[in-house]
C-alpha positions, 0 to 999 in steps of 0.5 A: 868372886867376879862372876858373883859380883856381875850376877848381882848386878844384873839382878839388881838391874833386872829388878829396877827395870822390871820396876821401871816397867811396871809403873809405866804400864801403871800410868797408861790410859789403858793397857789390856791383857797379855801385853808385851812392851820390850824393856827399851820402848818409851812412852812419852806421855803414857796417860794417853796411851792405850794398847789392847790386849794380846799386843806386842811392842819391840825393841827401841820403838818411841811412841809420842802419845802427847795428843793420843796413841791407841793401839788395837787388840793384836797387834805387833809392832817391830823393833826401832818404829817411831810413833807420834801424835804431836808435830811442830809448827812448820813456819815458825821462829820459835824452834824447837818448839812453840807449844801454843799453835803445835796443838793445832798441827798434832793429831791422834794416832790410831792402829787397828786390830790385828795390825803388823808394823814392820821394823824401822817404820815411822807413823806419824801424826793423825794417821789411822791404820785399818784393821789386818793392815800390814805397814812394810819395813822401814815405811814412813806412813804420812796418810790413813792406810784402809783396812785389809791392806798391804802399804810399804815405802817412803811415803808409804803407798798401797802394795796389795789388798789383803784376802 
C-alpha cells in the first residue's frame, strides 16, 4: 500500500513538472529544436530568452534574461551556472534594487554556437562568448571570450587557443 501510494505521488509530480516545463518553453523568445533544459533550471523573464537547437542546460542553472539571454545552436551549459543580463546600480541608496538607472548597467548576454560552460560558472551582464569557446569550471566571465578559446578562472582570463 505504501509503494502504491509513492508511486502516485511521483507520478503526479512527474505530470505538474512536466506541465510546469512545457509552459516555460512556451513563453521563450525562441526555443529551437532538440533542447534539453533539466527540470531545476530557471528562467526569469522567459520572453527573452532564446536558446538554439540541439542545446542543453544542466541542473539548478538560473539564467536572468531580464535585459536578453541568447544561446546558440550546440551548446552545453553545466550543472549550478548562473547567467544574468540584469545588474544593480553600484552606488545607489536604494538596495536591493533601483529599476530606474539598473537598465543602464544591465546588458544582453550572448553564448555562440558550439559553446561549453562548465559547472558553477557565472556570466555576467554584456558578455558575448564566441563560437567553439570553452569557459572552465567554476570561472566567473566578467569580459567578451573571442571565439575558438579556452578561458578558466575568477576573473576568467584566456587558457589557450582552440585548433
Amino acid at each position: 500500500m505504501k509503494q502504491l501510494f509513492f508511486k502516485i505521488i511521483f507520478k503526479i509530480t512527474s505530470i505538474l513538472e512536466n506541465e510546469k516545463h512545457r509552459r516555460l518553453i512556451d513563453k521563450m523568445k525562441y526555443c529551437g529544436i532538440n533542447v534539453r533544459l533539466d527540470r531545476s533550471v530557471h528562467i526569469l523573464v522567459p520572453q527573452e530568452f532564446e536558446i538554439g537547437n540541439n542545446s542543453s542546460i544542466s541542473s539548478y542553472t538560473t539564467i536572468y534574461a531580464t535585459f536578453g539571454v541568447k544561446i546558440g545552436e550546440n551548446c552545453l551549459i553545466s550543472s549550478n551556472c548562473g547567467i544574468s543580463s540584469y545588474n544593480h546600480v553600484p552606488n545607489s541608496l536604494n538596495r536591493p534594487r533601483d529599476v530606474s538607472k539598473d537598465k543602464n548597467y544591465s546588458k544582453p548576454v550572448t553564448i555562440g554556437n558550439n559553446v561549453w560552460i562548465a559547472m558553477n560558472c557565472c556570466i555576467l551582464p554584456g558578455v558575448t562568448i564566441g563560437n567553439n569557446s570553452i569557459i572552465g569550471a567554476g570561472s566567473v566571465v566578467t569580459r567578451n571570450v573571442p571565439e575558438n578559446e579556452i578561458w578558466a578562472g575568477n576573473p576568467a582570463k584566456f587558457i589557450k587557443k582552440l585548433s
